[in-house]
NUDOMAR-998652 format. One record per residue: x negated, y, z of N, C-alpha, C in turn; residue in one letter. Coordinates in steps of 0.001 Angstrom, whole numbers, plus 524288, in hexadecimal, padded with zeros to 5 digits. Atoms other than C-alpha are relative to their C-alpha. Example, Ala and Ser with C-alpha at 12.3 -4.5 7.8 and 13.67 -1.06 7.14 Angstrom:
7FC867FB5A800007CFF47EE6C81E787FC7C804B080000A 803347FB5A7FFC47CA9A7FBDC81BE48030280442802DAS 
! end
This chain:
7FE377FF4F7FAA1B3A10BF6C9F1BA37FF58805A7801B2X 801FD7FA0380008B32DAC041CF1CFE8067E8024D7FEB7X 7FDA47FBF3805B7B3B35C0A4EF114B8068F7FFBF80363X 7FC4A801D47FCA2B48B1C03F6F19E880036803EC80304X 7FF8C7FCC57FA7EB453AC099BF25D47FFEE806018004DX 800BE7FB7180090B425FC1620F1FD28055B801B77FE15X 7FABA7FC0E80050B4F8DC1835F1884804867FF248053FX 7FB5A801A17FC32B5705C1329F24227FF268060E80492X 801A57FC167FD4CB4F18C1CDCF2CB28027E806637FD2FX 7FC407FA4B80428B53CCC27F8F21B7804A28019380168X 7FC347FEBC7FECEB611FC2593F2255802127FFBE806A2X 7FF077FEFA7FAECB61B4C25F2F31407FF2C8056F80055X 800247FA877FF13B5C82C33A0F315A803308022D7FDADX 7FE127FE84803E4B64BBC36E9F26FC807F87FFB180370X 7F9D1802807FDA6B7160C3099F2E17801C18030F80627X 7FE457FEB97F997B6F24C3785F3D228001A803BF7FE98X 7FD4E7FB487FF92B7005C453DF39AF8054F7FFE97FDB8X 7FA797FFC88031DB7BA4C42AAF31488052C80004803F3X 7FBBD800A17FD2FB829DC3C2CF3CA8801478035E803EFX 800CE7FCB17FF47B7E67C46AAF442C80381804DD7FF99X 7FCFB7F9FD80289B84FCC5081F3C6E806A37FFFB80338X 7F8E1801F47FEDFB91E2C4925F3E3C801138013780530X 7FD3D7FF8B7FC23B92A3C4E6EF4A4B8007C809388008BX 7FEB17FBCA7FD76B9790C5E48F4D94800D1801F28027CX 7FE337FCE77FA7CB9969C6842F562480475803A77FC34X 7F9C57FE68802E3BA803C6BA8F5158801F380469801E2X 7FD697FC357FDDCBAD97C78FBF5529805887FF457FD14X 7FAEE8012A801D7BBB6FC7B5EF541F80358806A48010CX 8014D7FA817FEB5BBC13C8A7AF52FD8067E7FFC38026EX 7F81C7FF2D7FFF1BCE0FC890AF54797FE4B7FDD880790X 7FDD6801957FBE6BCCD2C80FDF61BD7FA347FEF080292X 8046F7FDAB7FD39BBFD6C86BEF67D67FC9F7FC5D80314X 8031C804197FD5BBB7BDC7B9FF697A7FB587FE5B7FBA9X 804D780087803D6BAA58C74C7F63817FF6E7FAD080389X 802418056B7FFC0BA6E5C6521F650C7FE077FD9D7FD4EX 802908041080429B9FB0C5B67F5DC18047A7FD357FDB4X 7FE7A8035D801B4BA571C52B4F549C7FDC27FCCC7FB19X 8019D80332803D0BA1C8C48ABF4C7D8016A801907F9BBX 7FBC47FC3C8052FBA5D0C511EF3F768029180389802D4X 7FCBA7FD6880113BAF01C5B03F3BB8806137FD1C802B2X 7FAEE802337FF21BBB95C5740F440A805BB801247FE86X 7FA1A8005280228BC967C54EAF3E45802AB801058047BX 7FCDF7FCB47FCD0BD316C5E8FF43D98056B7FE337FE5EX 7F90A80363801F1BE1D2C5969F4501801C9805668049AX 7FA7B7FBFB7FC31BEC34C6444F4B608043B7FB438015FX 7FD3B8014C80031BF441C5E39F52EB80398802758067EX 7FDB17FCDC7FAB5BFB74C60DBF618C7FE9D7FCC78035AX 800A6803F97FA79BFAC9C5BCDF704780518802038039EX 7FD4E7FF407FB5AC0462C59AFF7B6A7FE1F8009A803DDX 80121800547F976C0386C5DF7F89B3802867FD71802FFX 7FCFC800EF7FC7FC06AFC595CF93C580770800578015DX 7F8267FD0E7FFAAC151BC6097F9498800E97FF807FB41X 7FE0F800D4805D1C15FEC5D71F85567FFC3804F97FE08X 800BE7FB4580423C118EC6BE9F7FE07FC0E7FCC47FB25X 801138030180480C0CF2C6771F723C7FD7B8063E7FE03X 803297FD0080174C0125C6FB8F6FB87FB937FFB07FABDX 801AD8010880538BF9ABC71A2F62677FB807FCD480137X 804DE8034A7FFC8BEC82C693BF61BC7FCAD7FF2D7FBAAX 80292801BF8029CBE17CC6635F59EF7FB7C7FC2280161X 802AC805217FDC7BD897C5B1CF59157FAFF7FF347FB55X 804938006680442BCA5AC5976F534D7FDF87FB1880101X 8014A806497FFD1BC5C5C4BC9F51147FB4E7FDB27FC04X 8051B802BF80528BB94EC4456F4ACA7FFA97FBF48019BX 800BA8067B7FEE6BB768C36D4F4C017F8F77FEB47FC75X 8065D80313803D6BA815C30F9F4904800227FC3180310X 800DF804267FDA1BA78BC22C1F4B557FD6A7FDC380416X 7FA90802A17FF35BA991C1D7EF54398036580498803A4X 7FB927FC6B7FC17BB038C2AA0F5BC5801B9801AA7FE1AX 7FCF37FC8380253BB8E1C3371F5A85801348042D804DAX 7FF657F88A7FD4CBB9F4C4281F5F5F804428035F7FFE7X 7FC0E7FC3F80224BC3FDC4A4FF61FC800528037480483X 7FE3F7FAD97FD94BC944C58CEF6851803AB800B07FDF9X 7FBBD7FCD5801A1BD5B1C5BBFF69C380036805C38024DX 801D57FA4F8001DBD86EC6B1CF6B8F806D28013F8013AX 7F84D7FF3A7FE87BE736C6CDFF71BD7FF3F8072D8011FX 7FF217FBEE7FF4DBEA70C7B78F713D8035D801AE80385X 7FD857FECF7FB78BF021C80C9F7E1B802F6805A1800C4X 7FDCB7FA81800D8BF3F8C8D61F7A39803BC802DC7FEA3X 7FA707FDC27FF7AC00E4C8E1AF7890803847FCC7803BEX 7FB878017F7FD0DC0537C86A0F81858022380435804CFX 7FD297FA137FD77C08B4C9341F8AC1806447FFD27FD97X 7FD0A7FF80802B7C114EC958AF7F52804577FB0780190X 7FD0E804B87FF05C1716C8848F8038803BD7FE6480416X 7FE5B800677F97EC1916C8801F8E528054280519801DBX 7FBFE7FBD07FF07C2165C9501F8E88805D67FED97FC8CX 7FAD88035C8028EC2980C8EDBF843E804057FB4580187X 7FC428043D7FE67C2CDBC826BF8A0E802E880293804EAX 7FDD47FDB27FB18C2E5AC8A1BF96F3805E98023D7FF2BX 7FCCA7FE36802F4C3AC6C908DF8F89804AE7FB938029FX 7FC91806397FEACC4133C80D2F92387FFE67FE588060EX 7FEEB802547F959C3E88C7F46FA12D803EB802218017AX 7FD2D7FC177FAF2C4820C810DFAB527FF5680177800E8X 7FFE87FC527FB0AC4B35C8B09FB24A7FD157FE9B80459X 804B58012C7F986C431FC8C50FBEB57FC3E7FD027FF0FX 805198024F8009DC38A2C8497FB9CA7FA74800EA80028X 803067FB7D7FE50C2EAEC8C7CFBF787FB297FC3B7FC07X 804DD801D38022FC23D6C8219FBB497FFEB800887F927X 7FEA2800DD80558C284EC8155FAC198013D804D37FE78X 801167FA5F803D9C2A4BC8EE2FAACC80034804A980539X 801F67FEDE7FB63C22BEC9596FB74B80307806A37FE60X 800997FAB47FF6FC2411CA432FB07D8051B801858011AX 7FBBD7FD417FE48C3210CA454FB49F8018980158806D7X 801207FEEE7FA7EC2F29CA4E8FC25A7FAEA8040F80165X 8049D7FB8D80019C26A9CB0FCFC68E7FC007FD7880518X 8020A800E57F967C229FCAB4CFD3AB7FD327F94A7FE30X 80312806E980207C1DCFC9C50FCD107FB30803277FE61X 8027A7FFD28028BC1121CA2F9FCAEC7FC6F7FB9D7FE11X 802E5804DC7FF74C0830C962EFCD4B8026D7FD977FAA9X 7FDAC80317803A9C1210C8FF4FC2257FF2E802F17FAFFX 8022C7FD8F80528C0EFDC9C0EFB79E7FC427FE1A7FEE1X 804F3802EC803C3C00E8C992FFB8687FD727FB5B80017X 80353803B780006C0011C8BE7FBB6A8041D7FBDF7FBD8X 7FB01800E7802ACC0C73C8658FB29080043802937FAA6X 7FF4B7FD348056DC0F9BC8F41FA819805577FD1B7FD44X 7FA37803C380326C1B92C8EBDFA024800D67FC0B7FDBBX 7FF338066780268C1F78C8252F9C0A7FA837FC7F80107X 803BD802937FDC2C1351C7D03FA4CA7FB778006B7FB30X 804E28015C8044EC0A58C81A8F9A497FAC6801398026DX 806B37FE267FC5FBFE55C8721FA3C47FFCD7FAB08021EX 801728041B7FF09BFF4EC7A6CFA8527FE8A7FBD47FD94X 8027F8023780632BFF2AC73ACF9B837F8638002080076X 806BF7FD15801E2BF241C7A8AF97797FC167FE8A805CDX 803D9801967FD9BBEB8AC7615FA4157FF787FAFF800B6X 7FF96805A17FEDBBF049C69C4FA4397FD737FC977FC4DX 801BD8010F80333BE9EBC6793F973E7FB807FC327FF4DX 803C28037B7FEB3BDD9BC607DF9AA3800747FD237FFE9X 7FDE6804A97FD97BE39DC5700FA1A8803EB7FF567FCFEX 7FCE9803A780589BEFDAC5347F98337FBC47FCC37FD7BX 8009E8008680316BE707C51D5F8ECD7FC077FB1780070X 8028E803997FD63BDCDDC4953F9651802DA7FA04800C0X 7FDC9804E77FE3DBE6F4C3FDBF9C97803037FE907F9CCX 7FE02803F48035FBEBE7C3E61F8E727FC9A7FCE27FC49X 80357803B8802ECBDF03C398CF896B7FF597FAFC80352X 7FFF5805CE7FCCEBDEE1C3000F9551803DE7FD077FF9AX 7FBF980172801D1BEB16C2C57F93807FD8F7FC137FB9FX 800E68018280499BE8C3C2811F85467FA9B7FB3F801B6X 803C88043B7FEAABDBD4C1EFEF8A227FFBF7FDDC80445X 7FE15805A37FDADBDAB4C116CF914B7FDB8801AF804C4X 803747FDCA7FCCDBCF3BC1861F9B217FF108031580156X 8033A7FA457FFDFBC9B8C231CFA1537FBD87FF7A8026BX 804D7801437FE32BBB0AC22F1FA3AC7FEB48048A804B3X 8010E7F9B07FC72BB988C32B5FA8BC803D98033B7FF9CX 7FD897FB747FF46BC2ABC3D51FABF97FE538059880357X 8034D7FBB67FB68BBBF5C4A8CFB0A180066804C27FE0FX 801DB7F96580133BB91DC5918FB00D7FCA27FFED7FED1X 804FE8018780327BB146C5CD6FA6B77FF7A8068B7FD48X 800237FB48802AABAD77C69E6F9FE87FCB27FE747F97EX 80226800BF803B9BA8B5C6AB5F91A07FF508071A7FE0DX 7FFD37F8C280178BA21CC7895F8D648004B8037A80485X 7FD457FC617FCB8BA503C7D47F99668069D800467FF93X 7FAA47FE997FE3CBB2F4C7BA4F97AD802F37FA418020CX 800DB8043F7FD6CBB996C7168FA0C0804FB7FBDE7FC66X 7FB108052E803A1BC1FDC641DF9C588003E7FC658044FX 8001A803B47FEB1BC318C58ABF9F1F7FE0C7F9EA7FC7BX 803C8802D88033EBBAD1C4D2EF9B53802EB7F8438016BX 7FDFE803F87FED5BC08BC3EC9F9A037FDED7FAE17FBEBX 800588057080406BBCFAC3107F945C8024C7FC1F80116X 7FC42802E180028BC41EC279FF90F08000C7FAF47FC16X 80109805AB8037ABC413C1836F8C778054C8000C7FCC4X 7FBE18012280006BCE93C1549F82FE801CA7FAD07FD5EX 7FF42805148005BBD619C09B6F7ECA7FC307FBB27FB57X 8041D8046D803CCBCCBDC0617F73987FAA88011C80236X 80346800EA7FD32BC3BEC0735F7E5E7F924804807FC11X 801367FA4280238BBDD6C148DF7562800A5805DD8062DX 7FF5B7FBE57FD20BBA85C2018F7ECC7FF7C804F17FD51X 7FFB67FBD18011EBBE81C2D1FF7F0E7FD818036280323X 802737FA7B7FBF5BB6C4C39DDF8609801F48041B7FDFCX 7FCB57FB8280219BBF1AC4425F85297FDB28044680618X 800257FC457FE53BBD7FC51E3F896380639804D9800C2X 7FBD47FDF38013FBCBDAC5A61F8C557FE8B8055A803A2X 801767FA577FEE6BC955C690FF8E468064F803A67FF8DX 7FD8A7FB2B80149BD010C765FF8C6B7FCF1805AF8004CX 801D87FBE07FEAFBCB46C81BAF889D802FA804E07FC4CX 7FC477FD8C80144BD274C8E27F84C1805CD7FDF27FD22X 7FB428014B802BEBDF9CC8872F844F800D47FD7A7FDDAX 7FE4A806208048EBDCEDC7C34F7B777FDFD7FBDF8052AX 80132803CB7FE8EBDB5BC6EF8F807B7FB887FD2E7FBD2X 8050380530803EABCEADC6535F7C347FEEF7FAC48006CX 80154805077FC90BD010C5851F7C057FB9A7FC7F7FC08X 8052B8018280251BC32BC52BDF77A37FE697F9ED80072X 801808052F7FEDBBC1A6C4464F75D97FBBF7FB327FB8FX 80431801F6803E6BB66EC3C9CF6F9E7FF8D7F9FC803F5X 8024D805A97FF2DBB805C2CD2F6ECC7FE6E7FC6B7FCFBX 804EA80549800A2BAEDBC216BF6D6B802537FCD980268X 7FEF88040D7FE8EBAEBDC14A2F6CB07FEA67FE2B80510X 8025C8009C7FD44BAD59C0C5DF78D67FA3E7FDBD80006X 804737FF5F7FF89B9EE8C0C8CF7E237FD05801CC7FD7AX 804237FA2F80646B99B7C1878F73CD8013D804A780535X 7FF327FF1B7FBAEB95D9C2187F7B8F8015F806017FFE5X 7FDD17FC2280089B9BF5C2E5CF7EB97FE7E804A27FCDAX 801B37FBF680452B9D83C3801F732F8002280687800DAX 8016F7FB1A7FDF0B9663C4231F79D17FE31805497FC76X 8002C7FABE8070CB9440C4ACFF6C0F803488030680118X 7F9427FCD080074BA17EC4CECF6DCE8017E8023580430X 7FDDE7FF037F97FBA59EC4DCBF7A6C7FB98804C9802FEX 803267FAF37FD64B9A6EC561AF7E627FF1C805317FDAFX 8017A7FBEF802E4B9AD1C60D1F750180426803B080065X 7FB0A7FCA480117BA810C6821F764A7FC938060B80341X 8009B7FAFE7FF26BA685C7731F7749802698036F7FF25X 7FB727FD2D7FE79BADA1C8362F77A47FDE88036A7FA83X 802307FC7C80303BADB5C8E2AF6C61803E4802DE7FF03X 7FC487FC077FF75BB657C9A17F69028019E7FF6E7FA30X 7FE5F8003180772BBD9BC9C8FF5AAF7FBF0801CD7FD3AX 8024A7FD2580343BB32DCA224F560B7F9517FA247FEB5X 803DB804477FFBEBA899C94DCF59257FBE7800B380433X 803347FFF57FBCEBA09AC9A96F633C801407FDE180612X 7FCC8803D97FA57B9F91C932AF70C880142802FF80280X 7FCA97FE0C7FDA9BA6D1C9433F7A6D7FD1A7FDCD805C2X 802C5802937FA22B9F75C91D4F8A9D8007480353803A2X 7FECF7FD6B7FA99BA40DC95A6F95CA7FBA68001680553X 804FD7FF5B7F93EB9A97C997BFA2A3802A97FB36802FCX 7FE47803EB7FC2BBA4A6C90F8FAB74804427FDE77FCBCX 7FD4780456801FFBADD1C85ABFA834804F7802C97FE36X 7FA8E7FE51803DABB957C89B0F9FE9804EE7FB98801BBX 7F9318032B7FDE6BC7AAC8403FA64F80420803EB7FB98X 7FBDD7FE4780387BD203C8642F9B20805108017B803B8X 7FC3C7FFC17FDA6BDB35C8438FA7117FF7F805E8803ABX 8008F7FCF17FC98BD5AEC8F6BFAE637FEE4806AC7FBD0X 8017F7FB6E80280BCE51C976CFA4FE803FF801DA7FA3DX 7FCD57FFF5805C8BD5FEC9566F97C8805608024680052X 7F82B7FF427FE03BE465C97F4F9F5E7FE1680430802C3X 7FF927FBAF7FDE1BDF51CA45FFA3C98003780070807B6X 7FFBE7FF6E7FB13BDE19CA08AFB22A7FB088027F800D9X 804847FC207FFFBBD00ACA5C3FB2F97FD09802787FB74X 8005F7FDF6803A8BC896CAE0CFA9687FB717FAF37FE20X 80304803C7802E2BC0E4CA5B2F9ECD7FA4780031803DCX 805738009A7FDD3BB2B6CA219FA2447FC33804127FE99X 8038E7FD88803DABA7F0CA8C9F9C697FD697FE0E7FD97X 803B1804478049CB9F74CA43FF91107FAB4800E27FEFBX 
! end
């Protein structure tokens, strides 16, 4: 009985750092971010729609450890400018809102519009991206303002039809979108590893922390100067 209790006791010590391990703090030097994940996460390229249907590049990091599963998507916002001056090309005439820079006197519509409504795009980003995770599930438990790092989002949970919740986090910071969602089964309880760890870092891996709250819509679009760090 002893001799039992002793190898059982063994392989327990032997078994919690291991599982332990299985968990990381993941940087992602291309799309300037750092979170936990359960492992090394599998990267898929793929794209996202907006709102107005610009079809922007995307990537997506994902780990699954039983019973959850983790993921960040990473929508790149940075050409849509580009995008927006292009479609603008196709509006009517006089369409001051759809293509403001042909009117000198629409200033309000340069910087709050943008050609082919792309400054509006890029702020509207949050929110698309939010109402399309609600959308997609049966519930919504919380919807709120929320900052992570100092930089602000929006924070949402959500029941869904296999009665599995999601806690998602949807940000922006220089120009990408983050949509951060980590779900569990129902009544497991929120996979705060995950969800609480997101952080900021530059190409090079060092962090990234701002003195005051970081707005992509304000600070990132050049309406006021960045924060300080």
């Amino acid at each position: 009985m002893r001799m039992t209790a002793f190898v059982l006791a063994l392989l327990l010590s032997v078994a919690a750092p291991a599982t332990a391990q299985e968990w990381e703090l993941y940087q992602s030097l291309e799309d300037t971010f750092e979170v936990n994940f359960p492992g090394t996460p599998t990267i898929t390229e793929s794209t996202y729609s907006t709102s107005r249907g610009y079809v922007l590049p995307a990537r997506v990091y994902s780990a699954d450890r039983a019973p959850g599963r983790y993921t960040m998507t990473v929508v790149d916002y940075s050409g849509i400018e580009a995008m927006g001056t292009a479609r603008s090309e196709t509006c009517e005439s006089g369409n001051v809102q759809c293509r403001p820079t042909d009117n000198s006197t629409s200033e309000v519509a340069q910087n709050n519009i943008g050609n082919g409504y792309w400054i509006h795009e890029e702020r509207n980003a949050m929110t698309w991206a939010t109402s399309q995770l609600i959308r997609a599930a049966e519930e919504m438990t919380l919807l709120s303002w929320e900052w992570q790092d100092v930089v602000e989002g929006l924070n949402v949970i959500l029941t869904n039809a296999d009665r599995s919740r999601t806690f998602a986090y949807v940000t922006m910071h220089e120009h990408k979108l983050y949509i951060m969602e980590g779900t569990v089964p129902g009544g497991y309880p929120e996979p705060g590893l995950f969800q609480q760890s997101l952080g900021w870092i530059d190409g090079e891996g060092n962090p990234v922390r701002y003195d005051i709250i970081y707005s992509n819509m304000y600070h990132g679009m050049g309406l006021y100067p960045r924060p300080g760090r």
